[in-house]
N, C-alpha and C positions, 0 to 999 in steps of 0.2 A: 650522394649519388648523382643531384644533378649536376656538379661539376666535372666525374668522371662522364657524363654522355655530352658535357659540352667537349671535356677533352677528345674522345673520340671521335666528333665529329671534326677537332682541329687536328688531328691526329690522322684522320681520316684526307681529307684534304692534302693536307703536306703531302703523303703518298703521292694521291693521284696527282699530285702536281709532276711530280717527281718521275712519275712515270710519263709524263706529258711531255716531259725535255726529254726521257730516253726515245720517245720517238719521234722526239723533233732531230735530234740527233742521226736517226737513221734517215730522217726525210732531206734532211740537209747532205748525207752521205749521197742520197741515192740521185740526187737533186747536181749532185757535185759530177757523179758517173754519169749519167746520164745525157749534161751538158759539155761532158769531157768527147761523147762517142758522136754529136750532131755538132760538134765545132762550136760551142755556148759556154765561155766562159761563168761562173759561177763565182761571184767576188765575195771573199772575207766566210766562205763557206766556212773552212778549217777552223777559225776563228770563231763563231759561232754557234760551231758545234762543240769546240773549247767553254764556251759561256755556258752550253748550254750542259755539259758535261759536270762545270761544276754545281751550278745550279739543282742537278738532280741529285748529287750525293748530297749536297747539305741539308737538304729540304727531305731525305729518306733518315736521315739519323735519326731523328725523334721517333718515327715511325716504325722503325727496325729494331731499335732497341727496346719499345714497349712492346713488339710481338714476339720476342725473344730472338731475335733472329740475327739481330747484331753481334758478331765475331767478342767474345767475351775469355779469356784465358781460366779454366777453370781447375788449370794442373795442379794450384795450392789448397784453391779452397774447396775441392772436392774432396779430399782426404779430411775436413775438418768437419767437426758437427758440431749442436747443438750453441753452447754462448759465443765457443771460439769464429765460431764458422760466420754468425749473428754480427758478432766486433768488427772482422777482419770486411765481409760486406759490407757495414756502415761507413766505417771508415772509406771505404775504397768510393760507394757511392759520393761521401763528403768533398772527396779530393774530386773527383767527376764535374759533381756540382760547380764546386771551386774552378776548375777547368773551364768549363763549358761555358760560366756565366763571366769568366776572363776574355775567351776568346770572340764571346756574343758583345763585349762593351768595345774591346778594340775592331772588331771587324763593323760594324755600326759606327763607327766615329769615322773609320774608312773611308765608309760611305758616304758619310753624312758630307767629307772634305771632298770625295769625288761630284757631289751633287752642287756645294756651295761653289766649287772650282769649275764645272763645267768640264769637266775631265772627260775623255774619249779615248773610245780605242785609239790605235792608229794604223788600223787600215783604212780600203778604201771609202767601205761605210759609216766610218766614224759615231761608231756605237756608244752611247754615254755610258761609261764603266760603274753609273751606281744603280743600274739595274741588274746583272749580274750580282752585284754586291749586296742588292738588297733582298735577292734569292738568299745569300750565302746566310746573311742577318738573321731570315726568318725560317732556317733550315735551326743552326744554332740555336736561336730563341726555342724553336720546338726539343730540341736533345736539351736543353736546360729546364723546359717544363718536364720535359720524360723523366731527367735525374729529379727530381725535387718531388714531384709524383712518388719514384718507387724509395724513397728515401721516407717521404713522409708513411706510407705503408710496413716502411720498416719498423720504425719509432713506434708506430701505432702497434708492431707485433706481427704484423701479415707479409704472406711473404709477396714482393712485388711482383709486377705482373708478369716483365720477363723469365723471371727467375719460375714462373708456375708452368709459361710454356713451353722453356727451355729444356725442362725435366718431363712435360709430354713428350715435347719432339725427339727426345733420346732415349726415353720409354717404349717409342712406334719403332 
């Protein structure tokens, strides 16, 4: 159990991060109108707010999908119960896992080339590109602790955690 309250404190975190770029996002919009209507150019805003746009979904995966809230297609396996329903979940968690800790090692070596390269945007503020990057890393890294999480809850017999609030929220 003391790993599940370390996880939701990293759990916890990624979120607010996550929500921290959605409102850097609107401050950079408002930032952009604002300097549009007093003649104040606003350089590499769009851009930015592109970073910063991705930045907040990567870093919400981990977090969305252990509150159950991440978009999940349940057309197959709601019709199914008990071992069948159990398989077709594991498996699918597996391939997840698989996925997630594929896209977490090449998006990380991304980075790592954007960081050893000196890589930059190329606007006017010449933003080094493995800072975004490294949002994206540590978005990823958290959806692969999520997957492995409700994967190891599977194997142990319990149903994971999405999967518990997933069936409140459509119960309310």
């Amino acid at each position: 159990m003391v790993v599940r309250k370390i996880l939701d404190v990293l759990f916890r975190i990624s979120g607010g991060l996550a929500a921290v770029f959605l409102v850097m996002i609107a401050l950079l919009i408002l930032a952009q109108s604002i300097g549009r209507l007093v003649g104040i150019a606003v350089h590499d805003a769009n851009e930015m707010a592109g970073f910063c746009l991705a930045a907040a979904t990567f870093l919400a995966l981990g977090s969305s999908l252990r509150a159950g809230s991440h978009i999940r297609v349940l057309l197959v396996i709601s019709h199914l119960q008990g071992t069948m329903r159990r398989v077709l979940e594991l498996f699918s968690l597996l391939l997840a896992t698989f996925l997630a800790g594929y896209f977490t090692y090449w998006i990380a070596d991304l980075a790592h080339e954007s960081w050893s390269y000196g890589d930059t945007s190329p606007g006017v503020l010449a933003f080094p590109l493995w800072i975004p990057q490294a949002a994206m890393v540590f978005g990823l890294v958290m959806l692969t602790v999520a997957l492995i999480e409700a994967l190891f809850d599977m194997v142990r017999g319990r149903n994971p955690l999405y999967a518990e609030r997933e069936t409140r929220d459509l119960t309310e």
